[in-house]
RODO-2510 file (C-alpha; in nm, 4 decimals, decimal comma):
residues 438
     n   res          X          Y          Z
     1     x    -0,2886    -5,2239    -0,2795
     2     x    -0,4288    -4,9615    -0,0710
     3     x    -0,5040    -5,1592     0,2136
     4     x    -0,6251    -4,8991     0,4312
     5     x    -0,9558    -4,7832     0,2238
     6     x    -1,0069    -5,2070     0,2122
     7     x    -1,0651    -5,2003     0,5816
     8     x    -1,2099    -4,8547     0,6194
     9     x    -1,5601    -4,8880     0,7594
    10     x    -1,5008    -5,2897     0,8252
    11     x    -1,6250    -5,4039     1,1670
    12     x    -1,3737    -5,6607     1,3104
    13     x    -1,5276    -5,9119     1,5957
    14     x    -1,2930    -6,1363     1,8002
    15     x    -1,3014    -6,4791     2,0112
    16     x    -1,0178    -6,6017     2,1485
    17     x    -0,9355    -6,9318     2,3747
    18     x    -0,6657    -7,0917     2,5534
    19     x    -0,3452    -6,9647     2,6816
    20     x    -0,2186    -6,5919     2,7545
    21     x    -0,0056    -6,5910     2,4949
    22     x    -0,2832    -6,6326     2,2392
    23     x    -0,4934    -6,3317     2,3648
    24     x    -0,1628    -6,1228     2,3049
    25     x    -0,1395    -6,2388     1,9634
    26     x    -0,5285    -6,1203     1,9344
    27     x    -0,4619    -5,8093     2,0477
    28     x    -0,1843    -5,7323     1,8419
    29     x    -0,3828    -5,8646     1,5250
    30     x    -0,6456    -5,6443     1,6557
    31     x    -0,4494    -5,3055     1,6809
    32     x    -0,3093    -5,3736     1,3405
    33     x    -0,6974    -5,4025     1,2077
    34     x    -0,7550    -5,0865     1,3130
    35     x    -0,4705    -4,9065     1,1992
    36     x    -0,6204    -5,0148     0,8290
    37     x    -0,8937    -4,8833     0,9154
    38     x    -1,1035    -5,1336     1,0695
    39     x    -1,3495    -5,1092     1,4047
    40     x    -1,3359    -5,3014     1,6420
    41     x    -1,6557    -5,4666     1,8229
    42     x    -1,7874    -5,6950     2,0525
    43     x    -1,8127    -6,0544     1,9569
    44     x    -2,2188    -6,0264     1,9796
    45     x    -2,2059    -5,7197     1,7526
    46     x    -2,2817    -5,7833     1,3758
    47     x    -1,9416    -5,7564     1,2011
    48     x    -1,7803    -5,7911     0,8589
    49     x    -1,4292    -5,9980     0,9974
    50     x    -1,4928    -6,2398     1,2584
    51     x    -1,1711    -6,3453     1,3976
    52     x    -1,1066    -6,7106     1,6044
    53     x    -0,7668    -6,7506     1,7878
    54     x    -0,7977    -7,0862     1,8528
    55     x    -0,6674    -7,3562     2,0559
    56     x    -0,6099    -7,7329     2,0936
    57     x    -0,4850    -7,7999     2,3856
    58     x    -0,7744    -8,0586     2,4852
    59     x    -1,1190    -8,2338     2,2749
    60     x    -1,2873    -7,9808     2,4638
    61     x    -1,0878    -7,6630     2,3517
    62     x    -1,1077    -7,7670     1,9493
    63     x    -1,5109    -7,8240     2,0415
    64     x    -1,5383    -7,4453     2,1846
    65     x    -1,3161    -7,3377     1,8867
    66     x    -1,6493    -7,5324     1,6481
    67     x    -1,8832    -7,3894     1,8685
    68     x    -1,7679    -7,0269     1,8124
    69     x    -1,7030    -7,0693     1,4260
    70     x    -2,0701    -7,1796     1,3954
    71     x    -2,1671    -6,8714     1,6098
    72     x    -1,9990    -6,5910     1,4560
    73     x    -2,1203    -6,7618     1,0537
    74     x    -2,4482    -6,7759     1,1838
    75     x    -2,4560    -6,4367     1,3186
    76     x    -2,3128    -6,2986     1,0800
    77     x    -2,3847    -6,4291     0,7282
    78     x    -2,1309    -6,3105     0,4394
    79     x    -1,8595    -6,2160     0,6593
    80     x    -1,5118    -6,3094     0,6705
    81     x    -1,4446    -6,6023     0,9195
    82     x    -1,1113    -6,6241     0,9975
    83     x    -0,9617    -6,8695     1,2069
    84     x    -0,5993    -6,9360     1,3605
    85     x    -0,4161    -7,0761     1,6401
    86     x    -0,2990    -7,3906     1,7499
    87     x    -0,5994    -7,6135     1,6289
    88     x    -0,5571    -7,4156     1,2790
    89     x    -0,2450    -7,5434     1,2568
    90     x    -0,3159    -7,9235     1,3584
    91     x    -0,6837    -7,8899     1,1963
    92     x    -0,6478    -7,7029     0,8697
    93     x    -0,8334    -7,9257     0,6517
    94     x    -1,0886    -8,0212     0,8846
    95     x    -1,1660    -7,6637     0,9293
    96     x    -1,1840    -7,6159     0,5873
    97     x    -1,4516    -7,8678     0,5517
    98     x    -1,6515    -7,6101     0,8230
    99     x    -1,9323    -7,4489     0,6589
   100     x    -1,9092    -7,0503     0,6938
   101     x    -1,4735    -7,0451     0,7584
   102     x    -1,3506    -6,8019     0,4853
   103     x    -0,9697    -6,8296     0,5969
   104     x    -0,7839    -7,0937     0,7957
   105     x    -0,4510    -6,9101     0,9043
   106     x    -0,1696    -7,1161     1,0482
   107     x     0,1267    -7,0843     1,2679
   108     x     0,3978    -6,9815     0,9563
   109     x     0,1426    -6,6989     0,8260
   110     x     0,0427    -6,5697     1,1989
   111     x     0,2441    -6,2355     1,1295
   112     x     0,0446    -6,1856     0,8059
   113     x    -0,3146    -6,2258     0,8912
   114     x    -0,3405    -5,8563     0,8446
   115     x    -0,2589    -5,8758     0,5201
   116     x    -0,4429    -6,1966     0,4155
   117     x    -0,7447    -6,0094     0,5720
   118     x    -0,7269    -5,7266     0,3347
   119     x    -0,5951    -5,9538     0,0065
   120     x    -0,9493    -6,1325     0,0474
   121     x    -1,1340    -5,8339     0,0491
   122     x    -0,9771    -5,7524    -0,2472
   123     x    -0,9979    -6,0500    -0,4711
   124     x    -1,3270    -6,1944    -0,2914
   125     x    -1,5646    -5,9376    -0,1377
   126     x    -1,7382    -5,9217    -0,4630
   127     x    -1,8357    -6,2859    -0,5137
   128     x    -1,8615    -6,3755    -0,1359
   129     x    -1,6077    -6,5236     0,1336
   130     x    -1,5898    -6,9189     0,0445
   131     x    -1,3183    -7,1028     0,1862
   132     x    -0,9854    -7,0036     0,0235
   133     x    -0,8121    -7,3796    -0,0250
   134     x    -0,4987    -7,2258    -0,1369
   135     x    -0,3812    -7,0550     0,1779
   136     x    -0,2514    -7,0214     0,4366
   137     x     0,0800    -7,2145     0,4567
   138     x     0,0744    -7,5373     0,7111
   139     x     0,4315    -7,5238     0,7946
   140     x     0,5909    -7,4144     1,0690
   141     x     0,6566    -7,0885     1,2212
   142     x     1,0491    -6,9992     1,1956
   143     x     1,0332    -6,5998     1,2772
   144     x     0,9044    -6,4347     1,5854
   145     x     0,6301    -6,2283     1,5883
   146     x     0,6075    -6,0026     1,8584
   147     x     0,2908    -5,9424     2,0561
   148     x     0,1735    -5,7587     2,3416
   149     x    -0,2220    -5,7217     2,4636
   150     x    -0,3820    -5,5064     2,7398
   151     x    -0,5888    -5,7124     3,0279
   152     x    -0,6449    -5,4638     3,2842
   153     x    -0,5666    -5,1073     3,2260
   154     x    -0,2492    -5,1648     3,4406
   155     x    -0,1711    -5,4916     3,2945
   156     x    -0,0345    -5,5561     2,9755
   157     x     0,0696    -5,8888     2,8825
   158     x     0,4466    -5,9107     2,6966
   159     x     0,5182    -6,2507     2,4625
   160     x     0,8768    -6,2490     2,4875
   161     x     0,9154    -6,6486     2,3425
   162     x     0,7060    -6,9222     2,1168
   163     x     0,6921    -7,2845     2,0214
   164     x     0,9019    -7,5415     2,2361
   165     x     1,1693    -7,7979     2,1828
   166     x     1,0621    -8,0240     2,4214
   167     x     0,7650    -8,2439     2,2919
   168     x     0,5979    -8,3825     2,6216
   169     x     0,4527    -8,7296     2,5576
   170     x     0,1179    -8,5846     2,5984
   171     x     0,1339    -8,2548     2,4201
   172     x     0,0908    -8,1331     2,0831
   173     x     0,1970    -7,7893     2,0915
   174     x     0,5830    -7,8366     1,9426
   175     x     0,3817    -7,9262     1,6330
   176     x     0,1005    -7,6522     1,6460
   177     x     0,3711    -7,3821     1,7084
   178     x     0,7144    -7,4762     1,6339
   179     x     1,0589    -7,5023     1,7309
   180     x     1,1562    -7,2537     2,0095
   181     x     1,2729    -6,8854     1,9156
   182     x     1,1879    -6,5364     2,0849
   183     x     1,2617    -6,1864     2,0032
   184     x     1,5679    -5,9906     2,1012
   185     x     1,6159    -5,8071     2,4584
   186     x     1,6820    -5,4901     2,3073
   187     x     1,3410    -5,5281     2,1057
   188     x     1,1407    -5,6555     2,4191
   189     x     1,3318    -5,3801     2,6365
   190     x     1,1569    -5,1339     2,3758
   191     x     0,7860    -5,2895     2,4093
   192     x     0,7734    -5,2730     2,7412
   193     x     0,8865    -4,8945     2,7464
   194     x     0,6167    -4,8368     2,5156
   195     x     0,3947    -4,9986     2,7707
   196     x     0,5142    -4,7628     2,9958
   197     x     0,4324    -4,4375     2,7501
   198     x     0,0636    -4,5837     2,7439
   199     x     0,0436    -4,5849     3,1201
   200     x     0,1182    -4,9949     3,1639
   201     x     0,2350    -5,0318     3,5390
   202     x     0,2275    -5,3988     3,5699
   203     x     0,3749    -5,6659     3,2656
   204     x     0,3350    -6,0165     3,2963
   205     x     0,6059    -6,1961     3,0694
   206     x     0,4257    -6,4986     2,8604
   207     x     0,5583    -6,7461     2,5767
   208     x     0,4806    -7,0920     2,5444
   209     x     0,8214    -7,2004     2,7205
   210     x     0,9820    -6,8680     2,8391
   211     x     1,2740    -7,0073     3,0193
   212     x     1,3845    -7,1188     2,7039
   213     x     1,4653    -6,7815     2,5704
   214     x     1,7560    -6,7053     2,3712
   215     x     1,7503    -7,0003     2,1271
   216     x     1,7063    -6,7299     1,8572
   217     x     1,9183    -6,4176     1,9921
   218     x     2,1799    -6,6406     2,1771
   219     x     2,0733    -6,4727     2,5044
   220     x     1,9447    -6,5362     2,8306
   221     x     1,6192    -6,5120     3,0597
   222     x     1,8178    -6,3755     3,3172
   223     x     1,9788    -6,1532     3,0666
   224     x     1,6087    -6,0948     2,9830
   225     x     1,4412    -5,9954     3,2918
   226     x     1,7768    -5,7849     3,4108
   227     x     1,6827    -5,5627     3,1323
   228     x     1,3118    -5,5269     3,1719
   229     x     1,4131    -5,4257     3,5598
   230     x     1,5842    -5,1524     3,4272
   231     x     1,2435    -5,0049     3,2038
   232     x     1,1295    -4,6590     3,4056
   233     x     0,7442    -4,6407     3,4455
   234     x     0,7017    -5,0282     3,4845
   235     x     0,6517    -5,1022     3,8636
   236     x     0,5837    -5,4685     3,8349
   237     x     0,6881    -5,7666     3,6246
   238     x     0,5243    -6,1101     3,7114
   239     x     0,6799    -6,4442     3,4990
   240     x     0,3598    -6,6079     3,3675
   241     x     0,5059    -6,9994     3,3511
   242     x     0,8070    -7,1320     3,3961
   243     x     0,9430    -7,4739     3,3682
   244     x     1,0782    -7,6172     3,7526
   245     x     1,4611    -7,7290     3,5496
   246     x     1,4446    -7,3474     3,3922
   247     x     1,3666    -7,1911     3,6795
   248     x     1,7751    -7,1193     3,7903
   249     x     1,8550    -7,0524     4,1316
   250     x     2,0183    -6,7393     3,9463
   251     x     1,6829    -6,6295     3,8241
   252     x     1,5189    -6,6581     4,1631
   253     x     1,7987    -6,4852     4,3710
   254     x     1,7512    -6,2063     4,1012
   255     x     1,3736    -6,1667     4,1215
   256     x     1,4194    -6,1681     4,5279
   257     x     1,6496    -5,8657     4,5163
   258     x     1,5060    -5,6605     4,1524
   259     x     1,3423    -5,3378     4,1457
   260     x     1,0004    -5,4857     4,0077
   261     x     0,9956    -5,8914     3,9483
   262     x     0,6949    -5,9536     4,2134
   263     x     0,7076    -6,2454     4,4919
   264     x     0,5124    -6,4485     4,2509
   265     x     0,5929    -6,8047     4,0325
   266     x     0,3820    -7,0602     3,8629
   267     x     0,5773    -7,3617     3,7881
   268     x     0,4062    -7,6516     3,5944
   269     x     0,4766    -7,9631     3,7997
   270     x     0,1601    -8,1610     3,5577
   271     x     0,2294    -8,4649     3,8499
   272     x     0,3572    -8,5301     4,1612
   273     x     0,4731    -8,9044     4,0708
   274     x     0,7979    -8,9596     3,9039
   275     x     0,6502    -9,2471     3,7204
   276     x     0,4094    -9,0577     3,5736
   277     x     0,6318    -8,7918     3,4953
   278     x     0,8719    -9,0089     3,2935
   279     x     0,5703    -9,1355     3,0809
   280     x     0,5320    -8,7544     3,0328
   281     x     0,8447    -8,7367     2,9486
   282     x     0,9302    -8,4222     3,1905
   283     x     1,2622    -8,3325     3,2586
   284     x     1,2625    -8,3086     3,6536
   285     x     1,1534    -8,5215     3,9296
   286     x     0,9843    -8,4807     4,2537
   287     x     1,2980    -8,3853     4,4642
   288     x     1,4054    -8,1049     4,1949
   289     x     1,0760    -7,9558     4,2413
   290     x     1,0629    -7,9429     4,6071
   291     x     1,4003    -7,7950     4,5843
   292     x     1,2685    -7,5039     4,3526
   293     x     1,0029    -7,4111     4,5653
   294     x     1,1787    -7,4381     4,8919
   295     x     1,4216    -7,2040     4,7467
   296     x     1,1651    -6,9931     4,6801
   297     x     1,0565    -6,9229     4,9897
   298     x     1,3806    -6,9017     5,1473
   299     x     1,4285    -6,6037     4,9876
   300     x     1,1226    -6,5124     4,9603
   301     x     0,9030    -6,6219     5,2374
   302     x     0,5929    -6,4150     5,1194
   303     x     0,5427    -6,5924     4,7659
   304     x     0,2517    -6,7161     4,6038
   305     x     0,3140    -7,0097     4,3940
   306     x     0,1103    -7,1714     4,1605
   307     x     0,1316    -7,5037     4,0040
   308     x    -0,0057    -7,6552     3,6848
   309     x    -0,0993    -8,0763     3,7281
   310     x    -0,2262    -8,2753     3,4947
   311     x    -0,4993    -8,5732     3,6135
   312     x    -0,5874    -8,9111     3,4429
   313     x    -0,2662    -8,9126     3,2442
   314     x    -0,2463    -9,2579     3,0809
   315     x    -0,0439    -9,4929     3,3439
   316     x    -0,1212    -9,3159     3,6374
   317     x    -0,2792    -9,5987     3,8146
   318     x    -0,4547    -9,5315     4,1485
   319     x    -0,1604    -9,6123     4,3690
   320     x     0,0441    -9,3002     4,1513
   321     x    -0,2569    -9,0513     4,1907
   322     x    -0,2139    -9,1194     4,5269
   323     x     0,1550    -9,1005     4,5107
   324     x     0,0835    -8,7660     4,3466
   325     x    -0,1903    -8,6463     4,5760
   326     x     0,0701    -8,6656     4,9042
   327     x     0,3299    -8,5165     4,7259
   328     x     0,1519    -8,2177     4,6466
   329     x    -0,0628    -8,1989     4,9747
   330     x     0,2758    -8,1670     5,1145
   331     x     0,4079    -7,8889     4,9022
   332     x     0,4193    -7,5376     5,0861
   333     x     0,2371    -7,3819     4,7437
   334     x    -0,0780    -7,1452     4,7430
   335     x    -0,2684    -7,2506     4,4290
   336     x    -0,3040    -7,5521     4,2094
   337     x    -0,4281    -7,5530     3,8246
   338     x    -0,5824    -7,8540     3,7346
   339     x    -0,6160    -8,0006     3,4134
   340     x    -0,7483    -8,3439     3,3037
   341     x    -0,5429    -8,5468     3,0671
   342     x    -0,6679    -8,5259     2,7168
   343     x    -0,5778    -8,7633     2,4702
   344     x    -0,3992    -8,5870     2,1497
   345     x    -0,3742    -8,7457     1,8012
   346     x     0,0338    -8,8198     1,6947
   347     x     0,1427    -8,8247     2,0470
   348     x     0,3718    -9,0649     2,2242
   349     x     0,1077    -9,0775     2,5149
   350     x    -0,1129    -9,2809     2,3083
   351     x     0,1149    -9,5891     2,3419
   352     x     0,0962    -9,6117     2,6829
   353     x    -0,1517    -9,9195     2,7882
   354     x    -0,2882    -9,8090     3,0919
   355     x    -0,5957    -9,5638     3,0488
   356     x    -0,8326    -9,3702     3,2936
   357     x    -1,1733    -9,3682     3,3187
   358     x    -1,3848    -9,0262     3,2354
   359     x    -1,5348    -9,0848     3,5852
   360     x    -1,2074    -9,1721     3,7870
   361     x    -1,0168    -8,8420     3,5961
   362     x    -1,3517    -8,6524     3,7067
   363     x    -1,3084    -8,7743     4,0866
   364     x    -0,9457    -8,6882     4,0867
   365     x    -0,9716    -8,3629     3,9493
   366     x    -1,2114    -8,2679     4,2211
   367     x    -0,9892    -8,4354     4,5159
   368     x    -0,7226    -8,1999     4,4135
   369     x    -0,9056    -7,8635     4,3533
   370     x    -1,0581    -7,9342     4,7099
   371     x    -0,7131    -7,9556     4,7791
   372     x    -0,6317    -7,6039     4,5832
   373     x    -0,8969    -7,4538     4,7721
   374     x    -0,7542    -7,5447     5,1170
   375     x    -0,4683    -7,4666     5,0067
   376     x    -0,5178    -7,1302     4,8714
   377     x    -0,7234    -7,0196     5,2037
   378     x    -0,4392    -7,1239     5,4047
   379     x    -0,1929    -6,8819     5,2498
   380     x    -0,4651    -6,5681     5,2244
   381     x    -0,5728    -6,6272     5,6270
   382     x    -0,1277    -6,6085     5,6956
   383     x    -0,1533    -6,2541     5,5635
   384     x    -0,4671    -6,1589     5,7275
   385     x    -0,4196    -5,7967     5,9360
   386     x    -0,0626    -5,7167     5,7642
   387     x     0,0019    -5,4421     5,5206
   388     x     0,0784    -5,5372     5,1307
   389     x     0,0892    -5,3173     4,8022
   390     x    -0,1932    -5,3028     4,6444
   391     x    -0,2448    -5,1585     4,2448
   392     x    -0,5720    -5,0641     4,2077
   393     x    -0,7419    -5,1714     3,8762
   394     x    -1,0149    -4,9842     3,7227
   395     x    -1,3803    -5,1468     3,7193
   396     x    -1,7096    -5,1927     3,5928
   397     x    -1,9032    -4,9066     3,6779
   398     x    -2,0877    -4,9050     4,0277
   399     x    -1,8532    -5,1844     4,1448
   400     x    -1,5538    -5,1620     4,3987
   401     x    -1,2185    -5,1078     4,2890
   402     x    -0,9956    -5,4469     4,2524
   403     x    -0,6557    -5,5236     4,2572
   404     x    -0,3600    -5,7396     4,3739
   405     x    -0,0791    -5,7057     4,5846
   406     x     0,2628    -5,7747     4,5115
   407     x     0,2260    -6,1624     4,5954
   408     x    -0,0673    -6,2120     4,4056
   409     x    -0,3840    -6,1735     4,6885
   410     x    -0,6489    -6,0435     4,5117
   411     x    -0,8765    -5,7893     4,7300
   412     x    -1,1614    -5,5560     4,7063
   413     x    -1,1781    -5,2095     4,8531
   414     x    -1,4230    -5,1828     5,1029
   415     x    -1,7376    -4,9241     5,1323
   416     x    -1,5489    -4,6439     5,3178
   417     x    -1,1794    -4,6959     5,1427
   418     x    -1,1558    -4,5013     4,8539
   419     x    -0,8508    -4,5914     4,6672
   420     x    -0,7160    -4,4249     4,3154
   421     x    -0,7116    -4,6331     4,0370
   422     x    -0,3779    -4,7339     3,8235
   423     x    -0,1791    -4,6569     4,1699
   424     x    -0,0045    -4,8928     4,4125
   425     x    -0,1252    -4,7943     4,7788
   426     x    -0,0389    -4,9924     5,1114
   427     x    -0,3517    -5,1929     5,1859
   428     x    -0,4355    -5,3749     5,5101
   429     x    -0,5663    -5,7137     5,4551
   430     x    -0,9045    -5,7997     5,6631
   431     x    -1,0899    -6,1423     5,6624
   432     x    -1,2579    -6,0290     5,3117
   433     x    -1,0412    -6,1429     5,0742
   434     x    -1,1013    -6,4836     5,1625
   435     x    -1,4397    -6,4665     4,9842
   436     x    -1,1983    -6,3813     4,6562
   437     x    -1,0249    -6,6381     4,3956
   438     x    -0,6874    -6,5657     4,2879
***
């Protein structure tokens, strides 16, 4: 099959939710669309392949996934719906059931989407796109499948791992994505230099459980990110997530002395109780945490931090929110990423007796991002009047150039500072970027 005249002239729309990882799969799907011959455009355009990456991480991710399914059939009437992703994986038959999906793709035929793509324009164009009940495969994902995506024009986002081994009492994604594998230095060391040919400066590392690496390759993270240091043209490497009992003193003394790993760590704590965190079924407590972070910033003061925590967890009474609440109050950490618990169908979380309320989860969740925010203005105001690196990002027309600096403060040039794009210029901080989100 000539699979490029299939595609030739096809316009390709894409939605994608959840995690970083996902929009790098998108991306890669994307590029490989147009290399057959496909164009890509935006998700309001009318188009012949409408593509959802989807997720199902909470109720209200698989009901944005429905939402977007419905928008992109009704839209576009006789196209090819195609979704993946985690809630393709858990969902397949309910999505099959959806009317206007053409193709449910799941986690052990993510690498050939491509080619499923152009096999039902082949067999189907002809008599219309109904759902196909025959593929794809439900099992799970064995292989890696590499995947890089773009964000900024500086910023390219690297998967270097997938699935996880660990199967939190709360989580589902060991069964949406698999067991835990990841590609091989020497073909990671090879992306990112290709980054670097395209004019990348910046790569943030993702995967679903990245300090995990090697389970494939018998290698190492820090085996890992000593090679990416070494890449020429890449001036910054950030480490998207990392689990607190991953995160090595090894791996921190090397990112306070490399070339190009930036002062910058989120670390999912998900609760500040160590009750709560054994119904979760972590594997760390409170005191290994603090340690991590305190390490941190012993050798490297200047460090932003972030920190994933889940709310309204089933067991976590009111006395162990508050338990939580002091323990992360009294965390030196610049940002917190708030989530409320959402109950998942097959997990162990669902045997626990105690539940929370919709309205207490609500109230919590906003105690701690007031929290976040206090937090996060404290660490911007303690760099107020110094000088940081800044790379410049490229954007929208008639609006001032953005970027970051190395420790994650996002600013904005100002009227009369005329920065150059894609370059990493000392910046003095002023009062401004207080008025920003990071």
């Amino acid at each position: 099959m000539d699979r490029m005249k299939v595609l030739t002239g096809k316009r390709a729309a894409f939605h994608t939710l959840g995690c970083k990882l996902n929009f790098a799969e998108t991306a890669t799907l994307s590029d490989s669309l147009v290399e057959l011959g496909a164009q890509v455009v935006g998700e309001d355009e009318a188009a012949d392949i409408c593509v959802v990456n989807s997720c199902s991480v909470t109720e209200v991710a698989e009901q944005k996934c429905r939402q977007f399914i419905r928008r992109f059939a009704r839209r576009n009437p006789g196209a090819l719906v195609v979704v993946m992703g985690c809630y393709a994986q858990l969902r397949a038959d309910e999505l099959r059931q959806m009317d206007g999906v053409s193709l449910v793709v799941g986690i052990g035929d993510k690498g050939r989407v491509a080619e499923l793509i152009c096999e039902r324009f082949v067999n189907d164009a002809a008599e219309g796109f109904g759902c196909n009940m025959d593929t794809p495969d439900s099992h799970l994902a064995t292989a890696f499948v590499p995947a890089c995506s773009r964000g900024a024009r500086t910023r390219y986002f690297l998967k270097v791992q997938d699935g996880c081994n660990y199967f939190c009492s709360y989580c589902t994604i060991p069964f949406a994505r698999g067991r835990s594998r990841n590609g091989s230095i020497a073909s990671l060391v090879e992306q990112a230099q290709r980054v670097a040919a395209e004019g990348g400066r910046e790569i943030v590392i993702t995967g679903v459980n990245i300090g995990d690496f090697g389970r494939s390759t018998g290698e190492t993270f820090l085996e890992l990110i000593k090679a990416l240091d070494t890449v020429e043209g890449i001036d910054r490497y950030r480490i998207s997530s990392i689990e607190p009992n991953l995160l090595t003193e090894e791996i921190i003394e090397f990112c306070s002395r490399s070339r190009a790993f930036m002062p910058h760590f989120h670390i999912p704590l998900q609760s500040g109780s160590d009750k709560v965190l054994s119904l979760m079924r972590r594997r760390y407590d409170t005191a290994l945490f603090r340690a991590k972070t305190e390490l941190v910033h012993r050798l490297m003061p200047d460090a932003f931090i972030g920190v994933d925590v889940i709310v309204g967890m089933r067991g976590e009474t009111d006395e162990l929110f508050e338990e939580s609440y002091a323990f992360l109050e009294s965390l030196d950490i610049a940002q917190l990423h708030v989530f409320s618990y959402s109950e998942r169908p097959g997990t162990r979380a669902l045997q626990i007796a105690h539940s929370v309320s919709p309205q207490e989860k609500h109230e919590r969740s906003r105690r701690l991002i007031e929290l976040s925010k206090r937090k996060l203005h404290d660490f911007y105001s303690r760099f107020v009047g110094t000088q940081r690196p800044v790379l410049w990002e490229h954007s929208a027309e008639g609006k001032p150039l953005q970027g970051f600096t190395d420790n994650y403060i996002r600013v904005t040039a100002p009227e009369d500072f005329s920065p150059n794009a894609d370059r990493i210029e000392e910046f003095t901080l002023t009062s401004r970027i207080l008025d920003n989100d990071a």
